[in-house]
C-alpha positions as CSV (number, residue, x, y, z in Angstrom):
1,X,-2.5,20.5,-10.3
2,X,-1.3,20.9,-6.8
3,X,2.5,21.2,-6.8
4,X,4.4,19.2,-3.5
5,X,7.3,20.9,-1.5
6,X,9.8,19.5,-1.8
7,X,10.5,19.1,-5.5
8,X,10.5,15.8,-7.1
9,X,7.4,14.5,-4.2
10,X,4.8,13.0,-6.1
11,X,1.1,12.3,-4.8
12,X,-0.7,9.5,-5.9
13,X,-4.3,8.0,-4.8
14,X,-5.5,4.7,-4.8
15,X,-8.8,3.7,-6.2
16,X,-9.8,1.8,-3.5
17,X,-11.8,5.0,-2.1
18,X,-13.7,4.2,-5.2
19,X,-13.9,-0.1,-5.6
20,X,-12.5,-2.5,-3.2
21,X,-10.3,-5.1,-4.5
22,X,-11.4,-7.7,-2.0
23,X,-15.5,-6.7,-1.2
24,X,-16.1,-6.2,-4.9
25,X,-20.1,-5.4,-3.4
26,X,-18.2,-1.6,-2.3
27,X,-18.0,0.4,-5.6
28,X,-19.3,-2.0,-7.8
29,X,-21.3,0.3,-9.8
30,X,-18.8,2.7,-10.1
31,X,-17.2,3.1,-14.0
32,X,-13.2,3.2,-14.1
33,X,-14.0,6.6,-15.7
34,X,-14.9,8.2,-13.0
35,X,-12.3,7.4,-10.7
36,X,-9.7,8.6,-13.3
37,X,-11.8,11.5,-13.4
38,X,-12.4,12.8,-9.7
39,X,-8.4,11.7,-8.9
40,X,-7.3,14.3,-11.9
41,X,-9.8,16.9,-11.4
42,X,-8.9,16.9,-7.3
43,X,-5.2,17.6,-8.4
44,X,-3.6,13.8,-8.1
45,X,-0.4,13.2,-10.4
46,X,-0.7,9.2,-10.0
47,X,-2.8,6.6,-9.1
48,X,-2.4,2.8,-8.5
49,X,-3.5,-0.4,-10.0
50,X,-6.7,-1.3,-9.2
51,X,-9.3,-4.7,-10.1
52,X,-11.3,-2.6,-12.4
53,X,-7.9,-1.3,-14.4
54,X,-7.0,-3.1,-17.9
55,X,-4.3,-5.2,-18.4
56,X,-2.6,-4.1,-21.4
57,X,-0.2,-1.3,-21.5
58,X,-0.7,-0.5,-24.9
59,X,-5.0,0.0,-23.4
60,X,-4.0,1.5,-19.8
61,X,-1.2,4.2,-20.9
62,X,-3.3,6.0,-23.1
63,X,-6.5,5.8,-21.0
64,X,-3.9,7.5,-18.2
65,X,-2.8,10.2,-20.1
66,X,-6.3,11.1,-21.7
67,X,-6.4,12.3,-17.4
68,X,-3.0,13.1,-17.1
69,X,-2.0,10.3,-14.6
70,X,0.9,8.4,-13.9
71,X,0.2,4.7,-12.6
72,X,2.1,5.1,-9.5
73,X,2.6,1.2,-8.8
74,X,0.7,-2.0,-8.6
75,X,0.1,-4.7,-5.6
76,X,1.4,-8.2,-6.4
77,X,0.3,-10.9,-3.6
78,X,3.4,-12.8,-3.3
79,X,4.0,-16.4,-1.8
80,X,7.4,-16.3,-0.7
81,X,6.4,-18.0,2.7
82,X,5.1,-20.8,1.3
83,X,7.1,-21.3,-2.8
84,X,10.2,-20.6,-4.2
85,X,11.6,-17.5,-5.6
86,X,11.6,-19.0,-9.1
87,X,7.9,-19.8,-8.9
88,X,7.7,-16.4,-7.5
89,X,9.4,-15.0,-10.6
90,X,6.9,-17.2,-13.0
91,X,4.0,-16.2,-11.1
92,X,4.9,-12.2,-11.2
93,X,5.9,-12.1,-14.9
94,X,2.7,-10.5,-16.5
95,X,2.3,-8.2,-13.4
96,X,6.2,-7.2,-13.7
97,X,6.1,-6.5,-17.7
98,X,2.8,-4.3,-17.1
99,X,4.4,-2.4,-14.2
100,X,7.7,-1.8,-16.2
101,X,5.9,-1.0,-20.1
102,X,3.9,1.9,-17.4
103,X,7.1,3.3,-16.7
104,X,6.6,2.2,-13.0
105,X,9.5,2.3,-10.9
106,X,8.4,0.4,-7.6
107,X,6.1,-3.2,-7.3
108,X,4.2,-3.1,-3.9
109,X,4.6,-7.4,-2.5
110,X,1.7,-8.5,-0.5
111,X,2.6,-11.6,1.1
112,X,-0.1,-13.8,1.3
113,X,1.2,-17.0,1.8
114,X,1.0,-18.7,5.3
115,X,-2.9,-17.1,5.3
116,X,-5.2,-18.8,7.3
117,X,-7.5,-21.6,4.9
118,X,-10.8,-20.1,3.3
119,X,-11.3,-16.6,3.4
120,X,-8.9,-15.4,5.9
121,X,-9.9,-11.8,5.6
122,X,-13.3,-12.6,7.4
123,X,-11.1,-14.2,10.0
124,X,-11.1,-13.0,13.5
125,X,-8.0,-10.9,13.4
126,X,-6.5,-13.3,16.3
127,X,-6.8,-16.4,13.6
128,X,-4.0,-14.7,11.7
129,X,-0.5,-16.9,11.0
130,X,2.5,-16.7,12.3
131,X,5.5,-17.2,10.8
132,X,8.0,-19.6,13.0
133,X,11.2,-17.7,14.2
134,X,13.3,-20.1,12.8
135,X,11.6,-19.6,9.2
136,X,12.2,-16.1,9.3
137,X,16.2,-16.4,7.5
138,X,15.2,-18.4,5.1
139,X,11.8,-16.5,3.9
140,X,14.0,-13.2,4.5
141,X,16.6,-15.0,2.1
142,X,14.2,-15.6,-0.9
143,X,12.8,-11.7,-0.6
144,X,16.5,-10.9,-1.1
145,X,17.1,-12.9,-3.8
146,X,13.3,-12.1,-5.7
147,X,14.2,-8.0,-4.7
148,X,17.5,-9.1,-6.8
149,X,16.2,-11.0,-9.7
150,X,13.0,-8.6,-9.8
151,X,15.2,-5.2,-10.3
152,X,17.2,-7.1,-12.7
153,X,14.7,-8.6,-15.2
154,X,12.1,-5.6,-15.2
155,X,14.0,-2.6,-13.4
156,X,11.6,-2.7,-10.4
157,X,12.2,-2.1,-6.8
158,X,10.6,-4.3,-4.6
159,X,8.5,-2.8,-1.7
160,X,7.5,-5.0,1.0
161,X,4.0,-4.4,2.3
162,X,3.7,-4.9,6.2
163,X,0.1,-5.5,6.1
164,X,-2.8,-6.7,9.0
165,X,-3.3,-10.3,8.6
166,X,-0.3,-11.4,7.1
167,X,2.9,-12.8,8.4
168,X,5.0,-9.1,9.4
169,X,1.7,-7.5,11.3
170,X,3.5,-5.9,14.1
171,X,6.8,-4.1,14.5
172,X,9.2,-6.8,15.7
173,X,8.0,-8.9,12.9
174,X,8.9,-6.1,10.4
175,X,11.9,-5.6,12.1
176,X,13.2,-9.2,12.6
177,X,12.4,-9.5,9.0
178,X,14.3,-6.2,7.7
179,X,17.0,-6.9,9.8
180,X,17.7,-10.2,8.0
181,X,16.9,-9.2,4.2
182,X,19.2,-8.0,2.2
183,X,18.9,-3.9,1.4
184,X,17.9,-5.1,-2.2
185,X,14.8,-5.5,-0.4
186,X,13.0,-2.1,0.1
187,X,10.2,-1.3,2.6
188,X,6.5,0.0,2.0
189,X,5.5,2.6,4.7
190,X,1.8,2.2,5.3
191,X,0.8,4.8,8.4
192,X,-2.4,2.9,8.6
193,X,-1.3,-0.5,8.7
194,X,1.5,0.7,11.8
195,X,-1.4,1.9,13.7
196,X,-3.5,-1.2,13.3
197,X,-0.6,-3.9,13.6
198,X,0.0,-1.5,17.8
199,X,3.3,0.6,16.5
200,X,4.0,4.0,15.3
201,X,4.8,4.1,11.8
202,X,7.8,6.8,13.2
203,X,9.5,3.4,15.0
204,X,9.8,2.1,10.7
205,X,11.4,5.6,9.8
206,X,13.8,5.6,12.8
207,X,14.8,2.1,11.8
208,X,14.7,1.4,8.3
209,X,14.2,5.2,6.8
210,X,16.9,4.5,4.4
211,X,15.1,1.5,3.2
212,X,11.5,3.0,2.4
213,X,10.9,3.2,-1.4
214,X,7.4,4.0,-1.0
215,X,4.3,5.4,1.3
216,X,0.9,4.9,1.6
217,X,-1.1,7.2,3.9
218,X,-4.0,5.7,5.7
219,X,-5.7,7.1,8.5
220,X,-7.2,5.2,11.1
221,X,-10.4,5.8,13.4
222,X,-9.6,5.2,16.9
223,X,-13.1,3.9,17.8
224,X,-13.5,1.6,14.7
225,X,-10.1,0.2,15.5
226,X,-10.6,-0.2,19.3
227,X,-13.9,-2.2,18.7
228,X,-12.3,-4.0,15.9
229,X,-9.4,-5.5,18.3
230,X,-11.8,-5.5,21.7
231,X,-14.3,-7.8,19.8
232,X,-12.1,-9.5,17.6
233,X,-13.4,-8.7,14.3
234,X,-12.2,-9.3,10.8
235,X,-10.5,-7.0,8.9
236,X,-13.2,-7.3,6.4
237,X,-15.7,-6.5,9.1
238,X,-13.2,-3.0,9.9
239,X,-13.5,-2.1,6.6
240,X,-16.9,-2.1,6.5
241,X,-17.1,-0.8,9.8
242,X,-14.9,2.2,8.4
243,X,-12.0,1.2,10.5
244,X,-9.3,3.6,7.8
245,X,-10.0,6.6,6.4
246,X,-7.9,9.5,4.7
247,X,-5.1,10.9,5.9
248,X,-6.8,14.1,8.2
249,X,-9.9,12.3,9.0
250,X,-8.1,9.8,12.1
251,X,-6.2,9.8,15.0
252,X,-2.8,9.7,13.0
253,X,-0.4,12.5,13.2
254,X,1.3,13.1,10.1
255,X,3.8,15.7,11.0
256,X,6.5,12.7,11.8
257,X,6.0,11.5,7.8
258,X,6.5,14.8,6.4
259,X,9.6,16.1,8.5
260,X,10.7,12.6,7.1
261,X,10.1,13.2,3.4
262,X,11.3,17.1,3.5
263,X,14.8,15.9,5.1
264,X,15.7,12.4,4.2
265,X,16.0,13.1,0.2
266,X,13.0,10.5,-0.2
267,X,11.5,11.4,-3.6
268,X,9.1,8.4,-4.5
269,X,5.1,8.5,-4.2
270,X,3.0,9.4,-1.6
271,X,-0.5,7.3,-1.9
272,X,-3.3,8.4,-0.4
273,X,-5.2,4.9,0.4
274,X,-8.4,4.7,2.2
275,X,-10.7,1.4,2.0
276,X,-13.9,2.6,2.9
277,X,-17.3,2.4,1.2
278,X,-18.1,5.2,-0.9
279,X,-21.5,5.0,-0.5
280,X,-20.8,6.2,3.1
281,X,-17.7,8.3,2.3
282,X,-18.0,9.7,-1.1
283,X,-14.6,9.3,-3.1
284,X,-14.0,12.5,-4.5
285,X,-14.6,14.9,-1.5
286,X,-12.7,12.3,0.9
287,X,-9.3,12.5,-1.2
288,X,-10.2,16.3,-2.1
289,X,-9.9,16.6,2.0
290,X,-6.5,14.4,2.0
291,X,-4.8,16.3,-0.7
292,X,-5.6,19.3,1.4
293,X,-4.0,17.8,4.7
294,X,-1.2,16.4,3.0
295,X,-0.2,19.7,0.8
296,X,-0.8,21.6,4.3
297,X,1.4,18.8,6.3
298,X,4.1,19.0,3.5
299,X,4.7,23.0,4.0
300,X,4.1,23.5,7.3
């Protein structure tokens, strides 16, 4: 196992290299098994929650250690644009109790209320909604409170997701958002998402640095992205079209992230994330190539 300068950084991989939770047709034939397998055999100390992982603590913790692997954290896709924090609280419960009985110290929110009706992943990206200015207090308000009650009943930080597609896409929506919510409220760092909702990720670090309690690392191909925005794709289509990649294998510069991590005492995961399909981008040799940059990144 690869050890991370400096001490206390964790890196963690999620298995959507290997299965896509949204385009179930990409990995479907590949066993749990042997995701668990190529993520501990390439040196990972964690992984995430993914749609083919069981439910059950007392089933997923000793399936985990049998590989040596931490579960690093698990997406919940919120609704705090559209309900109220106590449905939000009724609707998280079973997520929450698995998260906390894996000794998980972070929830990843994915809000996706206020999506456009259907499927709004096979959307033209312009199609997305937008969240009203005026809205924004009040939606910030309930993240506060859920951040609140979420750390209080299961011992969870709350990481908000900025995330293509949904309602904070682009900087000054992150921003306007952050700058209302409470600092209960913590902050997901996704370099791939940045890139694709037209910032630099460096513009979150500068801003809310202090606030980030966790960090996915997604590279992006230029050309996949360009054509994604020029002909106003889906982000379903980009993933297909093998719009992010891992970290090393894009346009992204991830010296920014690591002078970040080495001097700002963050000491959560790092996730390598890459949804792609593996039967163009085998799983085990792409994240064998991230842990690589990101060890080299890290000590450089």
């Amino acid at each position: 196992m690869i050890e991370f300068s400096p001490k206390g950084i964790r890196l963690a991989v999620s298995p959507l290299s290997w299965a896509n939770d949204v385009l179930e047709d990409l990995g479907a034939d590949i066993l749990l098994e042997t995701c668990l397998t190529d993520a501990a055999e390439v040196g990972y100390q964690g992984i995430e929650l993914g749609r083919k992982f069981p439910r059950d603590a007392d089933v997923l913790r000793p399936l985990l250690g049998s590989f040596g692997l931490s579960l690093a954290s698990g997406w919940h896709s919120g609704e705090l644009a559209e309900r109220s924090v106590d449905e939000e609280m009724a609707a998280v419960a079973r997520h929450a109790g698995l998260l906390r009985a894996m000794g998980c110290e972070v929830m990843v929110y994915g809000e996706v209320g206020m999506m456009a009706p259907g499927s709004p992943l096979d959307r033209p990206m312009s199609q997305r909604m937008i969240m009203p200015k005026e809205d924004v207090p009040g939606y910030a308000a309930r993240l506060t409170e859920f951040s609140m009650r979420l750390f209080g009943d299961y011992g969870l930080k709350f990481a908000y997701h900025h995330h293509l597609m949904m309602v904070a896409e682009t900087y000054d929506e992150v921003s306007r958002l952050f700058d209302l919510a409470g600092r209960e409220a913590g902050l997901l760092l996704d370099t791939g998402h940045s890139k694709g909702g037209g910032f630099d990720y460096q513009r979150l670090i500068d801003r809310f640095g202090d606030r980030i309690v966790h960090i996915h690392l997604k590279d992006v191909r230029g050309g996949v992205m360009d054509e994604v925005r020029q002909r106003d794709l889906s982000f379903n289509a980009g993933v297909r079209g093998g719009m992010f990649t891992v970290p090393g294998d894009g346009i992204i510069d991830f010296a920014p992230l690591a002078k970040f991590v080495r001097e700002s005492g963050y000491r959560g995961w790092l996730v390598v994330e890459a949804e792609q399909d593996p039967a163009i981008a085998p799983p085990k040799a792409a994240v064998a190539r991230a842990i690589r940059h990101v060890a080299t990144i890290l000590e450089s």
